[in-house]
matplotlib code that plots the C-alpha trace (Angstrom):
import matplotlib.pyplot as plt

x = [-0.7, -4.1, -4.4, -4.4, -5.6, -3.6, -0.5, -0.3, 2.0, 4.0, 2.6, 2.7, 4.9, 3.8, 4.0, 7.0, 8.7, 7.8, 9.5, 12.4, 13.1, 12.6, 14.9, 17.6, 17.0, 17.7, 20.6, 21.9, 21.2, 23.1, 25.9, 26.4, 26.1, 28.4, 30.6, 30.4, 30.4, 33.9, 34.7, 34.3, 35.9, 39.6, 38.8, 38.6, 41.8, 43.4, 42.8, 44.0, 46.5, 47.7, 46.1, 48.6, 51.5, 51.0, 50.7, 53.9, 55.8, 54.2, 55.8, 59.1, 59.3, 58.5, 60.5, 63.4, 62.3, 62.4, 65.2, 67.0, 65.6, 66.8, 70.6, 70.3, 68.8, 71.8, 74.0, 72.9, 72.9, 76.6, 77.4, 75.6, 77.4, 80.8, 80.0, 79.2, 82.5, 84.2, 82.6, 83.4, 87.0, 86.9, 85.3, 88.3, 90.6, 89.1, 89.1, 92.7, 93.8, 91.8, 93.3, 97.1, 95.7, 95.1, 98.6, 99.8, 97.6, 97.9, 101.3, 102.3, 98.8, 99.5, 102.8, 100.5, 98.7, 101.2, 102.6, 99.2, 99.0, 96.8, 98.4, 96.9, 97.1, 95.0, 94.2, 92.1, 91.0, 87.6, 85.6, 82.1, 79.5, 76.4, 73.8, 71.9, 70.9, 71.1, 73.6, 75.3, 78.5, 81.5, 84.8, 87.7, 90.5, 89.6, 91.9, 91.6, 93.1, 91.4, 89.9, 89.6, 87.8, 89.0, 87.4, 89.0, 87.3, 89.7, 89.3, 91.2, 89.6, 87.2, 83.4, 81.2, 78.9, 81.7, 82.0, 78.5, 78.3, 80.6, 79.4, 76.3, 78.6, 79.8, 76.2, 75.3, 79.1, 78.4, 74.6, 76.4, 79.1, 76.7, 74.8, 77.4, 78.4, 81.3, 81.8, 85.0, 85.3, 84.6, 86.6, 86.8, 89.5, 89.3, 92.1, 92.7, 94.7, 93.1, 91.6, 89.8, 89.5, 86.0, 86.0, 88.7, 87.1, 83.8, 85.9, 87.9, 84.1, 82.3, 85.5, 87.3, 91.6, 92.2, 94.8, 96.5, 99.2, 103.0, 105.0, 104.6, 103.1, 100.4, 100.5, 97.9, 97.0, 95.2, 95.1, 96.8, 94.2, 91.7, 89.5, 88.1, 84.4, 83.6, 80.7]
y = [84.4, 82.7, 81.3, 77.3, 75.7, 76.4, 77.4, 81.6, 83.2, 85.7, 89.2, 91.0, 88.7, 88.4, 85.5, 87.4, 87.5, 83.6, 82.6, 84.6, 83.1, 79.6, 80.3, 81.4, 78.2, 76.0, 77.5, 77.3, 73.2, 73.5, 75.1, 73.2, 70.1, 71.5, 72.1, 68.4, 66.4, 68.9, 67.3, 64.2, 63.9, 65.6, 63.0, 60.0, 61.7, 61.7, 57.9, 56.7, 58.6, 57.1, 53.8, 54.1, 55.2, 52.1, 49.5, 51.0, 50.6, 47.0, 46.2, 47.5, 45.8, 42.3, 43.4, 43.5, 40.6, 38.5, 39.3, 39.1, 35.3, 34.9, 36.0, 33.9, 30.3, 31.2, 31.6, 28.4, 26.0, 27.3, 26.8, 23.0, 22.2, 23.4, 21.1, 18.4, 18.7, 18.9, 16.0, 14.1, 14.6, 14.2, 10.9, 10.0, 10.8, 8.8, 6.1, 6.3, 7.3, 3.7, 1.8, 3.2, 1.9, -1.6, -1.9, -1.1, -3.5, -6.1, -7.3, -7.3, -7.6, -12.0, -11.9, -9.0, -11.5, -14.7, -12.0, -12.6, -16.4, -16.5, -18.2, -17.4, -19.7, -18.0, -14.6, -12.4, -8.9, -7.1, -10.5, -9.6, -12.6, -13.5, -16.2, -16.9, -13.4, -11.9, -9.8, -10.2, -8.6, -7.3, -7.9, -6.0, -8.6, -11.9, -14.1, -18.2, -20.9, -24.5, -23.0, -19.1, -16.7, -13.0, -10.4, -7.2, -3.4, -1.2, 2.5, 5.4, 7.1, 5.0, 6.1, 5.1, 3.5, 1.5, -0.2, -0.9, -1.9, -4.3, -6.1, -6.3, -7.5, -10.1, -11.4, -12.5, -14.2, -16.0, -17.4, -17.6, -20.0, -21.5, -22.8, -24.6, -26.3, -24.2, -24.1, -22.1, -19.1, -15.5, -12.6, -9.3, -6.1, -2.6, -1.1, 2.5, 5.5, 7.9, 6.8, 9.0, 7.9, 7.7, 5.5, 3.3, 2.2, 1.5, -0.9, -2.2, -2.5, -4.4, -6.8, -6.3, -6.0, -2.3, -2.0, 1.4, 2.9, 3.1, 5.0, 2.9, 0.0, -0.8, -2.3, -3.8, -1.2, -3.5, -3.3, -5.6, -8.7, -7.9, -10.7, -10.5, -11.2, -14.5, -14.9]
z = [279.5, 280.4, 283.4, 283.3, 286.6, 289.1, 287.7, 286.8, 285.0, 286.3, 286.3, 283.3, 281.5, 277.9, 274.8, 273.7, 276.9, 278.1, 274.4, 274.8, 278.2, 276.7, 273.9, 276.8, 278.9, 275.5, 274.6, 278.0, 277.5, 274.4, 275.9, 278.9, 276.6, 274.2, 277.2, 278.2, 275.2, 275.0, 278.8, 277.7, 274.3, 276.0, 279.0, 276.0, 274.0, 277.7, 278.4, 274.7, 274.9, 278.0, 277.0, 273.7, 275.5, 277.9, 275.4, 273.6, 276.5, 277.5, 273.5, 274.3, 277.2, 275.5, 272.3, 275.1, 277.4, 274.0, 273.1, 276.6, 276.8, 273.2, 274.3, 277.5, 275.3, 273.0, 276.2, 277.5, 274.7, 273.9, 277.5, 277.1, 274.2, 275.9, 278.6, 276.6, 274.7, 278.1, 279.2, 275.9, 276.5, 280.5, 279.7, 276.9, 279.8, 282.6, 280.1, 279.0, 283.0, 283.4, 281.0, 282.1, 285.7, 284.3, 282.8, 286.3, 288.0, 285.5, 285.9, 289.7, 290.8, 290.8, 292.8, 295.4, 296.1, 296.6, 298.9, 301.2, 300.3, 297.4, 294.4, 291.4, 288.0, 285.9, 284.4, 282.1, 281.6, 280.7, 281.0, 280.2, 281.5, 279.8, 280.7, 277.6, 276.1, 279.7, 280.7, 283.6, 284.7, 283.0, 285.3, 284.9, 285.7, 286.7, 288.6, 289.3, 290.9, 292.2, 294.9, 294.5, 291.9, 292.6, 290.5, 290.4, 290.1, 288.7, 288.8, 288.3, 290.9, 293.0, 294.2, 297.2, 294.8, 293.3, 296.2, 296.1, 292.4, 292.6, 295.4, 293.8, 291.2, 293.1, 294.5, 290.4, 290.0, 293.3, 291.8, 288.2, 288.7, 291.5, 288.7, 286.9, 290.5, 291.2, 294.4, 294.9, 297.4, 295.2, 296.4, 295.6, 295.2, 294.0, 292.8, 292.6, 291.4, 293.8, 296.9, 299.0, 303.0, 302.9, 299.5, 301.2, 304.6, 302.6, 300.7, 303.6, 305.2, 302.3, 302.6, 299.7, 299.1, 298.9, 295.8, 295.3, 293.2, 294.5, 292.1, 289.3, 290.1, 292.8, 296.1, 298.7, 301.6, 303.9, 307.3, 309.7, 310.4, 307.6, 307.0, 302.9, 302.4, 300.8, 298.2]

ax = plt.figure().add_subplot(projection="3d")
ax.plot(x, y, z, "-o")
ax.set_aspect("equal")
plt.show()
């Protein structure tokens, strides 16, 4: 091969021989990209396949996700609607374990209290007061004389905030009747199946009678020099 510049060929290498080793050196590229593209496409079948694999597992986890939150929705609206039937039938108790409570409370509840010196004339039951369209109070027995109104809270098991409730109770008969110049004392009672300590003293403490059940009827438990709040 002619000499170009500075670059020689090697001595005594020919055309034929310079081809021949070209020929090698492309088919050694070939190869070796043969060789890679081969790498790469087992690398690529490697990752799908894992890539596959994942997202078959990510579907039968959500497939069984789903349908574990589909068996606990089910669970829970059967469990609310059990509830909610329970309720329905707790409430239909309280209200008939209430309304056995008023019969009891009804009828000696007068002479209970011409026992402490308060001589009642008049009575009525499940009052329900109104001024104008406004509601005001609904009063579960109502007693009244010339100079006393005494309105009763009866309960089959009294609450803290029955106590409260019907002092607040009180506070709108005190500014009803106040309005129509009736100036007579207001008292209050709670009377009581069931009643807890706790329940009791805050009733003894907001200054109302304390009424409980005795067998069957219902007696005062006040204690000895209580003084009843006057509205």
């Amino acid at each position: 091969m002619a000499a170009t510049g500075r670059y020689r060929a090697p001595e005594g290498m020919t055309v034929e021989m310079f081809w021949e080793m070209f020929y090698a050196k492309e088919e050694q590229r070939d190869k070796e990209y043969a060789e890679w593209k081969e790498r790469n496409r087992v690398e690529k079948a490697k990752y799908e396949r894992k890539q596959a694999e994942a997202d078959k597992k990510r579907e039968l986890e959500k497939a069984e996700f789903d349908k574990k939150w589909a068996e606990t929705m089910a669970a829970w609206e059967k469990a609310d609607r059990r509830i909610e039937a329970g309720n329905k039938k707790l409430g239909a108790l309280e209200n008939t374990f209430g309304e056995i409570v008023e019969h009891l409370v009804a009828p000696g509840i007068e002479e209970r209290f011409r026992e402490l010196g308060l001589d009642f004339e008049l009575q009525a039951k499940n009052l329900r007061l109104r001024e104008g369209r406004n509601y005001l109070a609904e009063i579960d027995l109502l007693l009244e004389n010339g100079q006393n109104i005494m309105a009763v809270e009866i309960k089959s098991k009294p609450h803290v905030n029955d106590v409260e409730r019907h002092a607040e109770r009180l506070a709108r008969l005190r500014n009803y009747y106040g309005k129509l110049g009736d100036k007579r004392r207001i008292l209050g009672a709670i009377a009581g199946a069931v009643f807890g300590i706790e329940e009791k003293q805050a009733a003894l403490e907001a200054g109302f009678y304390v009424i409980v059940q005795s067998g069957d009827t219902m007696q005062m438990d006040i204690p000895e020099g209580f003084e009843p709040k006057v509205w």
